[in-house]
VMD Tcl script that draws the C-alpha trace (Angstrom):
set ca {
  {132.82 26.43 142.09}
  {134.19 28.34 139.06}
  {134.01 28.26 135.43}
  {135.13 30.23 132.21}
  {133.32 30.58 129.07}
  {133.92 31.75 125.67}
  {131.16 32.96 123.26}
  {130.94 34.03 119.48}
  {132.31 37.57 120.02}
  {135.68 36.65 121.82}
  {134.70 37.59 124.81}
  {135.66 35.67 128.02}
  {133.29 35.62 131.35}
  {133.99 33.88 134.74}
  {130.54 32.47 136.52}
  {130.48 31.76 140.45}
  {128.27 29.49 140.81}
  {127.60 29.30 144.83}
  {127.70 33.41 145.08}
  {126.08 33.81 141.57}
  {128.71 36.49 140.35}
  {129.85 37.18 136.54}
  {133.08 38.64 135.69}
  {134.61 40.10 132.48}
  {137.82 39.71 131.03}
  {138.78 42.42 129.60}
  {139.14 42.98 126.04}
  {137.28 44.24 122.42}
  {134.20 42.20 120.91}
  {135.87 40.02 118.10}
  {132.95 39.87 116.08}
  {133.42 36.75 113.50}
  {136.45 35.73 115.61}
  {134.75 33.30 117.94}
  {136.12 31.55 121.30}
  {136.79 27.68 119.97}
  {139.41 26.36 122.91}
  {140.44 27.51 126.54}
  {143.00 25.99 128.45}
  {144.65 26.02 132.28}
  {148.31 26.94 131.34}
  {149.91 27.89 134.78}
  {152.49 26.09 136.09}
  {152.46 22.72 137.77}
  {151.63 24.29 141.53}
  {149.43 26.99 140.29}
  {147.26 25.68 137.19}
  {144.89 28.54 137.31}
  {146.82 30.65 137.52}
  {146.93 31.53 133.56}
  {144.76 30.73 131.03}
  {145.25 29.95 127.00}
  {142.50 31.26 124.75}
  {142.50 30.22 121.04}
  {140.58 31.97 118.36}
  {138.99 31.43 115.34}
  {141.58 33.42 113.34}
  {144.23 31.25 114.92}
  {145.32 33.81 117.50}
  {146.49 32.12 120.26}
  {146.59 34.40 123.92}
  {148.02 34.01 127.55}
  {145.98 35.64 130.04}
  {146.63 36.04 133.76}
  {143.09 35.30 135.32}
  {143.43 37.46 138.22}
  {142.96 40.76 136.04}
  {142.89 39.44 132.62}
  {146.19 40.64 131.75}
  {147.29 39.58 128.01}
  {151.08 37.53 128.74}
  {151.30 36.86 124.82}
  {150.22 36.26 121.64}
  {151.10 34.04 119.07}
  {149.09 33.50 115.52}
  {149.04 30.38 114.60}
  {146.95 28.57 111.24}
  {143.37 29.32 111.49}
  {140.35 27.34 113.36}
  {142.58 25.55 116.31}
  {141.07 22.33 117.42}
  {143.30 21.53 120.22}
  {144.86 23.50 122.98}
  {147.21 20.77 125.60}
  {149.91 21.68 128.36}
  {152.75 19.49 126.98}
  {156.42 19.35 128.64}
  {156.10 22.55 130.26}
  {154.49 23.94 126.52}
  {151.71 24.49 124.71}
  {150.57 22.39 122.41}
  {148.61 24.06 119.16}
  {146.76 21.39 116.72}
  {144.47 23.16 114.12}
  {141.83 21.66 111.38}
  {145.07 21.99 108.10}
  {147.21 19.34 110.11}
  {149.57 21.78 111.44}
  {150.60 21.56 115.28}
  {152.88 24.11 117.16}
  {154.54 23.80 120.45}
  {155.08 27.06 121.87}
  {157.95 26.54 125.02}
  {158.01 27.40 128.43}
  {154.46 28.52 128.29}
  {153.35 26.49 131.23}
  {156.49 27.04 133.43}
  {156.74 28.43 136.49}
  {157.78 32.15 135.30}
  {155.85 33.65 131.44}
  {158.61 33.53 129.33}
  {159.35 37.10 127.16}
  {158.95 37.43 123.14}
  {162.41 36.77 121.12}
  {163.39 40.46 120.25}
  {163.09 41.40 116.80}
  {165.63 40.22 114.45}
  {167.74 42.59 112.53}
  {169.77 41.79 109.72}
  {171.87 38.64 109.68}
  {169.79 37.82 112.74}
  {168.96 34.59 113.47}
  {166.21 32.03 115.39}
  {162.21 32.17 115.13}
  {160.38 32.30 112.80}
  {160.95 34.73 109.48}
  {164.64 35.00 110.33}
  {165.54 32.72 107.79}
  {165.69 35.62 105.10}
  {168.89 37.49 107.11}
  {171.28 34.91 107.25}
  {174.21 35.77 105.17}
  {174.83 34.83 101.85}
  {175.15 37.29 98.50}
  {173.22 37.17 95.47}
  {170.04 38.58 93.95}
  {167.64 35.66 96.73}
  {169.29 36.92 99.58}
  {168.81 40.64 98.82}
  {165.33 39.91 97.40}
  {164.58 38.08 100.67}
  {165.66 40.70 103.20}
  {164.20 43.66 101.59}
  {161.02 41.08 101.75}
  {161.94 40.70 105.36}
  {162.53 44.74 106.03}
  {159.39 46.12 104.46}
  {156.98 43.61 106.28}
  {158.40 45.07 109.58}
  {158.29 48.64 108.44}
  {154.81 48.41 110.53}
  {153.91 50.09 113.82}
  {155.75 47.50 116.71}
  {152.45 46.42 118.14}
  {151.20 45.17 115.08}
  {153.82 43.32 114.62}
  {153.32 39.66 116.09}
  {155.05 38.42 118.68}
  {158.04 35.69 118.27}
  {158.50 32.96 120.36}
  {160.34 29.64 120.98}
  {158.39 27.17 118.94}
  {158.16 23.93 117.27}
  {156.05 22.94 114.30}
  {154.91 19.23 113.65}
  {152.79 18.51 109.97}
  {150.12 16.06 111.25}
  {147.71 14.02 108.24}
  {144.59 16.46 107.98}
  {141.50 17.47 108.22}
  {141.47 16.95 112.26}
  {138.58 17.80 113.98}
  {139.38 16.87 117.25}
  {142.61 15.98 119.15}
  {144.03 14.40 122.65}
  {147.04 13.78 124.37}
  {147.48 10.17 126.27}
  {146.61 11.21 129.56}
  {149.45 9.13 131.21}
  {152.45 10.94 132.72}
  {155.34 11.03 130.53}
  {153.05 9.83 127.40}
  {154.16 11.38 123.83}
  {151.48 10.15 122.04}
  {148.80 12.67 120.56}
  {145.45 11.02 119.07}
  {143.55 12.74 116.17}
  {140.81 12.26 113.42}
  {138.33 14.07 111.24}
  {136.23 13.95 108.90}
  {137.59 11.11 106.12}
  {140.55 10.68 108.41}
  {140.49 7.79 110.22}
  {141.90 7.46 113.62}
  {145.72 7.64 114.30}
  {147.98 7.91 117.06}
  {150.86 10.55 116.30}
  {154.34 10.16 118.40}
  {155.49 13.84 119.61}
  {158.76 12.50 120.34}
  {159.73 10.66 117.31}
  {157.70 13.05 115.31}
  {155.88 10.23 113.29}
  {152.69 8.34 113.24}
  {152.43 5.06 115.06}
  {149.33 3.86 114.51}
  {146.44 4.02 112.30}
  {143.10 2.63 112.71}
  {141.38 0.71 109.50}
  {137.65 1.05 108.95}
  {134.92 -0.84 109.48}
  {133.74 -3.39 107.13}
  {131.82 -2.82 103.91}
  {128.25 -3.08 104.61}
  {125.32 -5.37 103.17}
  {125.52 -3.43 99.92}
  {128.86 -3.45 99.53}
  {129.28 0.28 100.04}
  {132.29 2.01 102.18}
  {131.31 2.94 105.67}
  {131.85 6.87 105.64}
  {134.38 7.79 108.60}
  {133.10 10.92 109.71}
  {135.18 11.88 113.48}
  {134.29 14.71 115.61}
  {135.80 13.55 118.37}
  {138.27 11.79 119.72}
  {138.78 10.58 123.84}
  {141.13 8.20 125.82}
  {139.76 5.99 128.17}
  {142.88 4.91 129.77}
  {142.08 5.84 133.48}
  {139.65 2.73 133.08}
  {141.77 0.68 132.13}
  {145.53 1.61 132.33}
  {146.80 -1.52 131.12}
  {145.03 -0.85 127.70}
  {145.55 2.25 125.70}
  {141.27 2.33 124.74}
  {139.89 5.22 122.58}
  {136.83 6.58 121.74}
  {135.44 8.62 118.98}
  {132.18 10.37 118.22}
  {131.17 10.75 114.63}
  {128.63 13.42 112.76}
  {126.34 10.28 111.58}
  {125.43 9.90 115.39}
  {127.90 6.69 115.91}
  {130.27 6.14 118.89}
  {133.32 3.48 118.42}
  {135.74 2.17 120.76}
  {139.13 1.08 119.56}
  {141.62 -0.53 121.67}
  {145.38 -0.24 119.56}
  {146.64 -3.24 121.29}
  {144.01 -5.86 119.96}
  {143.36 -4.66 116.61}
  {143.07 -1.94 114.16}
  {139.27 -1.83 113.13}
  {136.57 -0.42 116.20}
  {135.70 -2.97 118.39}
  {132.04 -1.68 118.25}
  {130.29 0.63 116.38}
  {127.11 1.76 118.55}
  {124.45 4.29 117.67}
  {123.96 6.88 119.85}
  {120.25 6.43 121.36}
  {119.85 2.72 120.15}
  {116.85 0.91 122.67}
  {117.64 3.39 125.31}
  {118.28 6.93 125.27}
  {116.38 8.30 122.52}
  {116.41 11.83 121.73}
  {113.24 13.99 121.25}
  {112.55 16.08 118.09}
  {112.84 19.65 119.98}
  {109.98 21.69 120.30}
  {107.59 18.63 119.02}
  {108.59 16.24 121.86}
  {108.18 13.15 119.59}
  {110.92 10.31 119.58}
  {113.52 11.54 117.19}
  {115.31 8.57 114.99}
  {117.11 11.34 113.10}
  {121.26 10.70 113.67}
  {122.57 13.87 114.96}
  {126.30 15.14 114.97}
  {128.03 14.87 118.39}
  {128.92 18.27 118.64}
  {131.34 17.55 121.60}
  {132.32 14.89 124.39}
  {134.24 13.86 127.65}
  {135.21 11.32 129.32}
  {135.24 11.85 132.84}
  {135.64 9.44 136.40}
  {132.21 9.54 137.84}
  {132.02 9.57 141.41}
  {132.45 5.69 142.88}
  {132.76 4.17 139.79}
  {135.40 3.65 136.80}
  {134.25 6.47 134.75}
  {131.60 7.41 132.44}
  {131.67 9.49 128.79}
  {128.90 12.03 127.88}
  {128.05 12.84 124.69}
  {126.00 16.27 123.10}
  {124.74 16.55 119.69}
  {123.09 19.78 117.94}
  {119.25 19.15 119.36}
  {120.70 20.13 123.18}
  {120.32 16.02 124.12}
  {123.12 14.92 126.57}
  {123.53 11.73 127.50}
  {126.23 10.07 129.37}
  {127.33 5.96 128.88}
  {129.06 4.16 131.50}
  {133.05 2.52 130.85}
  {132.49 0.30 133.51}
  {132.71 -3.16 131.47}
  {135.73 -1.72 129.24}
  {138.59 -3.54 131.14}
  {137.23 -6.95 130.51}
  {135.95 -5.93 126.64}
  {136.72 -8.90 124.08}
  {136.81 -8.57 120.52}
  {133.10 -8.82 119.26}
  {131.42 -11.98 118.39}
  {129.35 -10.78 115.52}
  {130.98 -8.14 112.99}
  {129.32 -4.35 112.96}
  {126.47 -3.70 110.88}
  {123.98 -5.46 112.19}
  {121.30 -6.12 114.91}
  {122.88 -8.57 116.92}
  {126.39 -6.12 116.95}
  {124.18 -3.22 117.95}
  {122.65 -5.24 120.92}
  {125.90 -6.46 122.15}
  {127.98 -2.77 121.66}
  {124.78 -1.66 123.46}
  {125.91 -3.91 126.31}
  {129.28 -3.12 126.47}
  {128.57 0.46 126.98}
  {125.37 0.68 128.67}
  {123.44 3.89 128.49}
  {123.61 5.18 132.23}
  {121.61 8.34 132.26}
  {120.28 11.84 130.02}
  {120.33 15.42 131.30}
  {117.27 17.32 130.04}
  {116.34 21.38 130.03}
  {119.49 22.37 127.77}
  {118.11 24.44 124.63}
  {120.22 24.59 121.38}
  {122.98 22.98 120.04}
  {125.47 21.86 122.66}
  {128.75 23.67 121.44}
  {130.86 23.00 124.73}
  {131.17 20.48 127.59}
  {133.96 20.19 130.84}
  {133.27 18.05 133.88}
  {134.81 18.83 137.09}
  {137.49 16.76 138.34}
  {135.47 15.00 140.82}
  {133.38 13.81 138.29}
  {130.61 15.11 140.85}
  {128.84 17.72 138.18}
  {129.29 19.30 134.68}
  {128.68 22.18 132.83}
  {127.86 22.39 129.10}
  {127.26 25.55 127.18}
  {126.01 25.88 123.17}
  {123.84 28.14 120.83}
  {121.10 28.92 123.43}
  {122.98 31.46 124.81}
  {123.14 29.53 128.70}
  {125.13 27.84 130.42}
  {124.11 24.65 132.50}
  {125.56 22.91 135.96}
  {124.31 19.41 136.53}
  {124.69 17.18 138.74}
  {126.05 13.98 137.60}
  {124.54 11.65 140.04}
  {120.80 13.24 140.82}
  {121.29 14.45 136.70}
  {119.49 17.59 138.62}
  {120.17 21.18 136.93}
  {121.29 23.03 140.00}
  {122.18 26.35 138.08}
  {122.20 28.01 134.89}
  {123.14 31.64 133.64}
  {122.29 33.31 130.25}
  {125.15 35.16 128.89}
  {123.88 36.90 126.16}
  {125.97 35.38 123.51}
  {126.33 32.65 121.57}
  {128.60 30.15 123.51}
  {131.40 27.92 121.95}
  {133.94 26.68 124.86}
  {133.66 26.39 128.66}
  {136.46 25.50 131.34}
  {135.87 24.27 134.61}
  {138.14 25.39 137.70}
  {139.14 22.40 140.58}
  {137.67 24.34 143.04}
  {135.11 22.02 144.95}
  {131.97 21.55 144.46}
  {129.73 22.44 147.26}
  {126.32 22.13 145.93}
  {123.79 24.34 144.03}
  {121.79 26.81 145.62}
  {118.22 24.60 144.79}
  {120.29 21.63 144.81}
  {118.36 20.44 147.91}
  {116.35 23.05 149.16}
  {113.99 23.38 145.58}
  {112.28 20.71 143.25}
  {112.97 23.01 140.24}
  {115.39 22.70 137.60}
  {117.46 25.48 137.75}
  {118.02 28.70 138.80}
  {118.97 31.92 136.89}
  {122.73 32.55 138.33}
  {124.34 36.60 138.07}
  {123.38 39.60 138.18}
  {119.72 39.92 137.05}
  {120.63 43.73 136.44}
  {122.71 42.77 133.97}
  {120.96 40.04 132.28}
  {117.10 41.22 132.16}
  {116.26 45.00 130.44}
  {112.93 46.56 131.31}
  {110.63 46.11 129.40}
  {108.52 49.81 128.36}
  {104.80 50.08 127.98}
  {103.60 50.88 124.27}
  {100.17 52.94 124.22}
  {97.19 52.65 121.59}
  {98.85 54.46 119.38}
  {102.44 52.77 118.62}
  {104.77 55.14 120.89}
  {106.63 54.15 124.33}
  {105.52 55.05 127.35}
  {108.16 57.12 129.57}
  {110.53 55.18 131.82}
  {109.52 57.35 135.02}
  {105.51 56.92 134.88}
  {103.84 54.51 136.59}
  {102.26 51.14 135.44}
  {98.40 51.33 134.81}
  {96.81 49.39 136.84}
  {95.28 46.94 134.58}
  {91.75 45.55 135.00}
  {91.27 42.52 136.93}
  {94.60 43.19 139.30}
  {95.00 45.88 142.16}
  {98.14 47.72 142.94}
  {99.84 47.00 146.65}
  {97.96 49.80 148.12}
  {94.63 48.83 146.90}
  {95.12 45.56 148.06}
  {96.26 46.52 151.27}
  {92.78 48.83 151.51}
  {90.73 46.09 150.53}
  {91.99 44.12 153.29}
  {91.53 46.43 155.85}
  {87.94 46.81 154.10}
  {87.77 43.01 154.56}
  {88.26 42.53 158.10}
  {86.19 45.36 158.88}
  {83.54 44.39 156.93}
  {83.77 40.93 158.81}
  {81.74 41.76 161.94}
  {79.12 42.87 160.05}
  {78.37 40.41 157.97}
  {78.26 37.73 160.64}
  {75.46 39.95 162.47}
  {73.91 40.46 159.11}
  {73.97 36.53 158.49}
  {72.64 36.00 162.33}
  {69.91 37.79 161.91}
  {69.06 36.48 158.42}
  {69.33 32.72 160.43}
  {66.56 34.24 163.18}
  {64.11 35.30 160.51}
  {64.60 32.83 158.35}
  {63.29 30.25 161.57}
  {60.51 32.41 162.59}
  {59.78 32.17 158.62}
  {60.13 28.45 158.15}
  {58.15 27.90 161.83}
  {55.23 30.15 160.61}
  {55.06 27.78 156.76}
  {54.77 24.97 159.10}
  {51.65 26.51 160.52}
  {50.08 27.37 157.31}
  {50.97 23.87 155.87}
  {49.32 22.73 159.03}
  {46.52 24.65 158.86}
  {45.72 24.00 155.23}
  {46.28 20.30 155.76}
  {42.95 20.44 158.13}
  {40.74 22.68 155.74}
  {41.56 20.14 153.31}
  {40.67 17.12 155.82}
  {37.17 18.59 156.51}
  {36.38 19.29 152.38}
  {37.29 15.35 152.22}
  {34.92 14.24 155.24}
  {32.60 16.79 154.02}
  {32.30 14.99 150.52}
  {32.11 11.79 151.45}
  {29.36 12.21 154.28}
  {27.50 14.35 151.55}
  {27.75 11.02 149.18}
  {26.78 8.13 151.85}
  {23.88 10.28 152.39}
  {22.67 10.44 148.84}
  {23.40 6.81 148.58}
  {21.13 5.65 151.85}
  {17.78 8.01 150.51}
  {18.03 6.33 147.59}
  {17.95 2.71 149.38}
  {15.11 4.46 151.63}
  {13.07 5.23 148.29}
  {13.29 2.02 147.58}
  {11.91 0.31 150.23}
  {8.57 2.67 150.32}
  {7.77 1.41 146.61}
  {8.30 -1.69 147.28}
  {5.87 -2.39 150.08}
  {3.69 -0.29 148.40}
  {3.78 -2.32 145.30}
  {3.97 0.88 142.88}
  {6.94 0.83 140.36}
  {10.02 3.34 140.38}
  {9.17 6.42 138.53}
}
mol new
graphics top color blue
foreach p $ca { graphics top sphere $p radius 0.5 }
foreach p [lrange $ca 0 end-1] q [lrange $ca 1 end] { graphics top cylinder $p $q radius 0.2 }
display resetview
């Protein structure tokens, strides 16, 4: 199994995660010009073929991924939030509303750059200026024209086939229908509420109303970070869902109404988030950061859901099909418990560190991979929620893309009870660390380690284990011998107790016949005086 990522610098790696191998694309560090989207642009046979990076400065690239080959480049408006294969296209969305379709860049053969237009040319964009016409405008506007490309050729952007839609901003996040044939584009952001776009008739055919004022009579804020469609659940039923910055995920289903049917907090009875490093319970509502919605093996599907503490958690969509209209209006308790049960809280992944910047789930639904501010990038396994790999990648990491390559398993997957191994090249990941002496400077590289007190180098250790089992035949003799005197000692202390036992018998008799002898004289005495008739002195 195979997956892409894109960090903070613009550069693009490739991770394999059975052989543990990381690849390069080639290319300069961007520094401030940051990975945000990646997409699989090949054609219809051969997805992976290509690949569609979009930048932070609005550059849009197509790469071949077999040697990282730049196909072409296109600038569109800064901070691109979407990146979507559309009718053999490429679909552009950024945050400012404006969406580009860039032609035949998902067809079977790259297409080639218009050539540059001269004057009176015509098509693409900035040929507007050379089109006939006399007067001071025209003249003004083609000199305009002719000094902007009096610039070296390759810094001159490429131009290309395109089509530009105007969509209602700020969008934070959007998605195309995932139905075959489907024109319709869903998109929201912060203060803009949810709204279903048509590509084909170029208009907006839906738009979702917000929730109720609450108890105080105060606007619910509409803060959207992202947006999904659910309708592999349930195809009969066009259902979206949205994550929100104030920790809140809604489902909406066009076809019943326009408000969310519920309105759940993200962690409510089950699921709770821990405060980081402090491991308490964590009530705080975080941003979702980023989501998918994704078939989970043998059931209807699940969506997961990161936020900026590194807590992923993933909620099942197996009710959705049969999902009413709710009995009690958001905002309170009794909504919360029944949202809660419409979209149960299935399982969390733990061990990810940082904000979660970027998520992708493999087609199988069988694991994920999600990558953020830590610098690593994470494989789990949906169904065991084990972490059966992770890599560190240096960087700080903002978008990851998952290849439909199968997955065969983790190495530790089944063979380990730990949560994760260190994937790549540890070469290229880990630097030596140098030895600093008493007084502040670095050891050199080429000296040995001291041995430290209290550990032994290998060959020490080896002598004292030789030493050891030499030393073992004499100590048994050694301890034999201390067993034979030590019972000729212990038989000999018998003995003496013995002995001393008697003396002290005899001193006893000795003393008592000493005292029954006193004691019959005395009776003897006695007698004498008595027949005599004398009195006792």
């Amino acid at each position: 199994m195979r997956f892409l990522t894109g960090d903070d610098t613009g550069i693009i790696k490739s991770v394999q995660v059975e052989t543990q191998k990381v690849g390069r694309f080639p290319g300069p560090r961007r520094r401030g010009d940051a990975v945000e989207r990646l997409c699989w642009i090949g054609p219809p046979g051969d997805r992976e073929s290509r690949l569609a990076v979009a930048y932070a400065s609005g550059i849009i690239e197509a790469r071949r991924v077999s040697n990282g080959e730049v196909l072409g480049t296109f600038h569109a408006s800064p901070t691109v939030r979407s990146l979507i294969p559309y009718n053999g296209g490429l679909l552009s969305v950024s945050s400012d509303g404006k969406a580009v379709i860039l032609a035949n860049w998902c067809v079977d053969e790259f297409p080639s750059p218009l050539p540059d237009e001269g004057e009176g040319g015509e098509g693409g964009e900035g040929g507007e200026g050379g089109e006939g016409g006399e007067g001071g405008e025209a003249e003004d506007t083609k000199e305009g024209a002719t000094e902007a490309n009096n610039t070296n050729s390759a810094e001159r952007p490429e131009r290309w086939e395109i089509r530009c839609l105007e969509l209602p901003a700020p969008i934070a996040d959007a998605r195309l229908e995932p139905v075959e044939g489907s024109h319709r584009l869903a998109f929201g952001g912060d203060g803009n509420n949810l709204k279903i776009y048509d590509l084909a008739k170029e208009e907006v055919v839906w738009k979702a109303r917000n929730l109720r004022d609450d108890y105080l009579c105060l606007r619910v804020p509409n803060r959207i970070s992202t947006v999904h469609w659910a309708s592999h659940v349930a195809p009969e039923r066009p259902l979206l869902l949205t994550g929100t910055t104030d920790g809140k995920l809604r489902l909406y289903d066009p076809n019943l109404q326009r408000r969310a049917l519920f309105d759940l907090k993200i962690g409510y009875k089950y699921g709770r988030g821990s405060g980081g490093w402090t491991g308490v319970s964590d009530d705080v509502p975080r941003p979702v950061t980023c989501g998918m919605v994704s078939p989970s093996t043998g059931e209807r599907g699940s969506i997961f859901v990161a936020n900026t503490m590194g807590v992923l958690r993933e909620y099942s969509l197996s009710l959705l099909p049969d999902v009413k209209a709710p009995k009690f209006p958001p905002g309170g308790k009794r909504h919360l418990d029944e949202a809660a049960s419409k979209l149960p809280f299935k399982r969390g992944y733990k061990g990810i560190m940082g904000s979660i910047r970027g998520l992708d789930v493999h087609p199988s639904g069988a694991c994920l991979t999600t990558v953020g501010l830590g610098r690593f990038a994470y494989v789990f396994e949906t169904r065991s929620r084990k972490m059966v790999s992770k890599v560190f990648l240096k960087q700080k990491l903002c978008a990851v893309l998952m290849s439909e390559e199968p997955y065969t398993g983790g190495k530790n997957a089944q063979d380990s009870d730990e949560d994760g191994d260190i994937t790549g090249d540890e070469a290229d990941f880990k630097v030596k660390p140098r030895d600093v002496n008493s007084d502040g400077d670095e050891e050199p590289e080429d000296e040995e380690d001291d041995v430290q007190e209290g550990f032994s180098s290998e060959e020490d250790a080896a002598d004292a284990d030789a030493g050891d089992a030499a030393g073992g035949d004499a100590d048994e003799d050694a301890a034999a011998d201390g067993a034979a005197e030590g019972g000729e000692a212990a038989e000999g202390g018998k003995k003496r107790k013995k002995a001393k036992g008697k003396a002290t018998t005899r001193r006893r008799k000795a003393a008592a016949g000493a005292g029954e002898g006193g004691a019959g004289g005395a009776k003897g005495g006695a007698k004498k005086r008595a027949k005599k008739g004398t009195a006792a002195p």
